[in-house]
C-alpha positions as CSV (number, residue, x, y, z in Angstrom):
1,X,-29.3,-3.3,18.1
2,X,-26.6,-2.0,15.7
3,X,-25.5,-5.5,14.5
4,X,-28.9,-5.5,13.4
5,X,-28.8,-2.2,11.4
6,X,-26.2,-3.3,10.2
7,X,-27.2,-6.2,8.9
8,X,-30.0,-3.8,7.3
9,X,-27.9,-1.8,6.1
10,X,-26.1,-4.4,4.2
11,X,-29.8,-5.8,2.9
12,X,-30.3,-2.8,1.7
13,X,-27.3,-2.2,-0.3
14,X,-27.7,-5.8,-1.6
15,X,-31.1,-5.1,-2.9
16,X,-30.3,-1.7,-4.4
17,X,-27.5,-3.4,-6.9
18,X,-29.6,-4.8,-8.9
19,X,-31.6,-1.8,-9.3
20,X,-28.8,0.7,-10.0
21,X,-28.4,0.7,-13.8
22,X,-32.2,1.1,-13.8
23,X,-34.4,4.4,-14.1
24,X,-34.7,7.1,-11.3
25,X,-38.1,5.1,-9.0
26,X,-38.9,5.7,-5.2
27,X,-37.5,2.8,-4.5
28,X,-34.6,2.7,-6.1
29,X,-33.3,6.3,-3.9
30,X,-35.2,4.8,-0.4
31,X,-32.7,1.6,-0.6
32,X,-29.8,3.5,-1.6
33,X,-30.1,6.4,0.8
34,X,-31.0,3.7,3.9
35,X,-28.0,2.1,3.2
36,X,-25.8,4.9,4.3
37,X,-27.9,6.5,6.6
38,X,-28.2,3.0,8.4
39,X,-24.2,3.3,8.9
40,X,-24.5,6.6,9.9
41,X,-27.1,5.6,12.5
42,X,-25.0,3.4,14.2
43,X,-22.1,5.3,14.5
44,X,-24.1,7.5,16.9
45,X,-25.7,4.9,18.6
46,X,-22.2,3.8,18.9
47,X,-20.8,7.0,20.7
48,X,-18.2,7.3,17.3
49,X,-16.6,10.4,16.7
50,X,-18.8,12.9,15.4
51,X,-17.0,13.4,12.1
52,X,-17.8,10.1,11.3
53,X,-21.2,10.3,12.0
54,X,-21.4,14.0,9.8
55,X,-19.3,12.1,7.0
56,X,-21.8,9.4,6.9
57,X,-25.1,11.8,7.1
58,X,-23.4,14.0,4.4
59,X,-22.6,10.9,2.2
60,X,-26.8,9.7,2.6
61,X,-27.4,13.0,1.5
62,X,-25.6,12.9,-1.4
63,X,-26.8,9.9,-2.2
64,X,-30.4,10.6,-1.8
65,X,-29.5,13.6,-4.3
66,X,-27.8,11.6,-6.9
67,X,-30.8,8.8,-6.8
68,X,-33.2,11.6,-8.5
69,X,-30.0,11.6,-11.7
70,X,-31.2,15.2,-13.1
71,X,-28.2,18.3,-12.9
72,X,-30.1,20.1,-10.6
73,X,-29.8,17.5,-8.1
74,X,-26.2,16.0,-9.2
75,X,-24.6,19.4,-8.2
76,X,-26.1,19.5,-4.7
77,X,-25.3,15.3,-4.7
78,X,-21.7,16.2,-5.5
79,X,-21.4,19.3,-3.0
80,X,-22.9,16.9,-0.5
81,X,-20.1,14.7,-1.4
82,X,-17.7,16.9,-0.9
83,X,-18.9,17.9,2.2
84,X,-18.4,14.4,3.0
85,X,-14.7,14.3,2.1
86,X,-13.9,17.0,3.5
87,X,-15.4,16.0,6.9
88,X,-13.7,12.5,6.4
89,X,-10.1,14.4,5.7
90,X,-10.9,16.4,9.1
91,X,-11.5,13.0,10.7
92,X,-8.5,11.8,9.3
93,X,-6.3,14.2,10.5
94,X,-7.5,15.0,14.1
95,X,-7.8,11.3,15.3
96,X,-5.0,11.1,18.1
97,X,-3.2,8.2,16.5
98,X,-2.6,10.5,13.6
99,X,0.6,11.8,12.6
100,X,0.8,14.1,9.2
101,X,4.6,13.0,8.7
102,X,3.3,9.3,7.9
103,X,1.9,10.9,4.9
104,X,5.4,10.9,2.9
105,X,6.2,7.3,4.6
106,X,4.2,5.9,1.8
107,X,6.0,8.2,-1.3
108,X,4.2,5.1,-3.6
109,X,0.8,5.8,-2.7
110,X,1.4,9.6,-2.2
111,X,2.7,10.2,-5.7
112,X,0.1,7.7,-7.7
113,X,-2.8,10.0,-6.2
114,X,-1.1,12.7,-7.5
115,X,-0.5,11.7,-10.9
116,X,-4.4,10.1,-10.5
117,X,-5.5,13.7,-10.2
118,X,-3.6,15.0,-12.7
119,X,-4.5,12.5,-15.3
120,X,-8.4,12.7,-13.8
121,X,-8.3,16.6,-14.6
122,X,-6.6,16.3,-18.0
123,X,-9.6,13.9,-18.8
124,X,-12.4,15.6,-17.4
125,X,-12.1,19.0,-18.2
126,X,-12.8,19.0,-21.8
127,X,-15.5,16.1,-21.6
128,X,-17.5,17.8,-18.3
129,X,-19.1,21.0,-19.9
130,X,-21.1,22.6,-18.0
131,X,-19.9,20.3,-14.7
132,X,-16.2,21.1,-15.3
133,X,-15.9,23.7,-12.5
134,X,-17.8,21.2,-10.2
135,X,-15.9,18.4,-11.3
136,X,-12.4,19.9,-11.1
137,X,-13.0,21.0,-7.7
138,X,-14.1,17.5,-6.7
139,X,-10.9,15.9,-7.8
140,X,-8.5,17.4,-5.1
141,X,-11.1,17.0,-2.0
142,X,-11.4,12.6,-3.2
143,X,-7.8,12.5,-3.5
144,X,-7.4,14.9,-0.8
145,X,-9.0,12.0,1.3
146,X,-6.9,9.2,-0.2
147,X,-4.0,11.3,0.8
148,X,-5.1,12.3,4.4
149,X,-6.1,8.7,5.1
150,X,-2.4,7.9,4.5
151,X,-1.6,9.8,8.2
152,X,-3.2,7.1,10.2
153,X,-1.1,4.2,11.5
154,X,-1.8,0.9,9.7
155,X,-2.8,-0.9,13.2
156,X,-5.9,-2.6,15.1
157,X,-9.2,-1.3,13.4
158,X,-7.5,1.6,11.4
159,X,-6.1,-0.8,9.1
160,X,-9.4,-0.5,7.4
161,X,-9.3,3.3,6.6
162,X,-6.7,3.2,3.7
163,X,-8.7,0.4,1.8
164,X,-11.4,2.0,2.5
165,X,-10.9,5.1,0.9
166,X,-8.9,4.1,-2.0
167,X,-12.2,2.2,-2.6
168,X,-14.4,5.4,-2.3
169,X,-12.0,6.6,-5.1
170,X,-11.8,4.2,-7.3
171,X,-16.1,4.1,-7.2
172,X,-15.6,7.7,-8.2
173,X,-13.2,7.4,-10.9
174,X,-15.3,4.6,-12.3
175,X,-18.3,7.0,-11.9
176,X,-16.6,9.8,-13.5
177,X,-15.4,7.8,-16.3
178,X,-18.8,6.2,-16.9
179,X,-20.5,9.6,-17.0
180,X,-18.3,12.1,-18.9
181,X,-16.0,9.6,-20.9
182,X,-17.7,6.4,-22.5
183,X,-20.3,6.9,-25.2
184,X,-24.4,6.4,-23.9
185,X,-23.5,3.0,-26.3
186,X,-20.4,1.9,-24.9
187,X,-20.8,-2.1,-23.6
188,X,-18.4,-1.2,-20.2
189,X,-22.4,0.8,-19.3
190,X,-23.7,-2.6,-18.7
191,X,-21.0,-3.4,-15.8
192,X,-20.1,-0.3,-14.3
193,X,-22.8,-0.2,-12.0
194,X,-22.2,-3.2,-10.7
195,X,-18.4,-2.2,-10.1
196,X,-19.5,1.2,-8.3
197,X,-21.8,0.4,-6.0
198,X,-20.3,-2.4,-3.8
199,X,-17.0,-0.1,-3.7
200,X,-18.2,3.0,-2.4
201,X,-20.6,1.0,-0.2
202,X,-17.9,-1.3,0.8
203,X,-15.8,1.6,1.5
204,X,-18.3,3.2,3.8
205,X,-18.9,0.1,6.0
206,X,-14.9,-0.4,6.1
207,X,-14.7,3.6,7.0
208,X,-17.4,2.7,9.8
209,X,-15.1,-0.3,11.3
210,X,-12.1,1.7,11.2
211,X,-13.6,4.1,13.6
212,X,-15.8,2.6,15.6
């Protein structure tokens, strides 16, 4: 049963690409949403730890927010996101093969996230307006994630996790950059969509293996 959701899942993310530079439709937000809330399906039905199946829920949510693209709507998306991480960094941490001191084992990847967030938050804060509280809180819980994911042994399934979640980043810088930072004219508009979406969903699914 959950081979075949996800095999849904993945259907459903495959037919939402096409439809994600397009405008705000029913759906456009059902496919997106499903192809989350699939994942998160079968990591109950999968006895997984509950943090994952409370990072995945929170992650559909957001996504059901963001599908409707008005500000009302993209501030509860991105708490929901947030939410996510947060729940993710828990997961992260508390798993028993965990160990916090792995976390300066890998100074490379531990210093580019934090140069990442400082150049993200140079960037952002003048270009976010009214967002810029949002959005500068938001930076430290994504990279707070790639950092926390760094704790976990590179072995067996949980060699997944740290792809995984630098790809959930990089969707979001791409994101961020494509929102606040290239003009409504710029030509990168007609590919960015197309760079997003298979990362943050590929990042899900390889979240989901990880920790199954």
């Amino acid at each position: 049963m959950t081979t075949a959701l996800f095999w849904l899942a993945g259907i459903c993310a495959l037919a939402y690409l096409p439809l994600s530079p397009r405008p705000v439709n029913t759906l456009r937000s059902l496919l997106k949403t499903a192809s989350v809330a699939l994942l998160a399906a079968i990591a109950f039905l999968q006895a997984a730890p509950h943090l994952l199946v409370l990072a995945l829920a929170l992650c559909a949510l957001g996504d059901a927010l963001l599908s409707r693209e008005t500000d009302s709507t993209f501030m509860a998306g991105i708490a929901a996101f947030a939410a996510g991480h947060l729940t993710y960094i828990a997961l992260f941490l508390t798993h028993p093969a965990s160990d916090p001191a792995m976390i300066f084992d890998r100074p490379g990847y531990f210093w580019s996230l934090i140069i990442l967030g400082i150049v993200a938050a140079t960037l952002l804060a003048p270009r976010a307006g009214d967002l810029k509280g949002p959005v500068l809180g938001y930076i430290p819980i994504i990279l707070g994630m790639g950092i926390a994911v760094l704790s976990l042994p590179e072995t067996s399934a949980l060699r997944w996790a740290l792809p995984a979640a630098l790809a959930f980043i990089a969707s979001d810088l791409i994101l961020a950059t494509e929102k606040f930072l290239l003009p409504a004219d710029h030509p990168a508009l007609k590919i960015t969509p197309y760079l997003v979406w298979p990362l943050y969903w590929g990042a899900q699914a390889g979240l989901l293996v990880a920790f199954l």
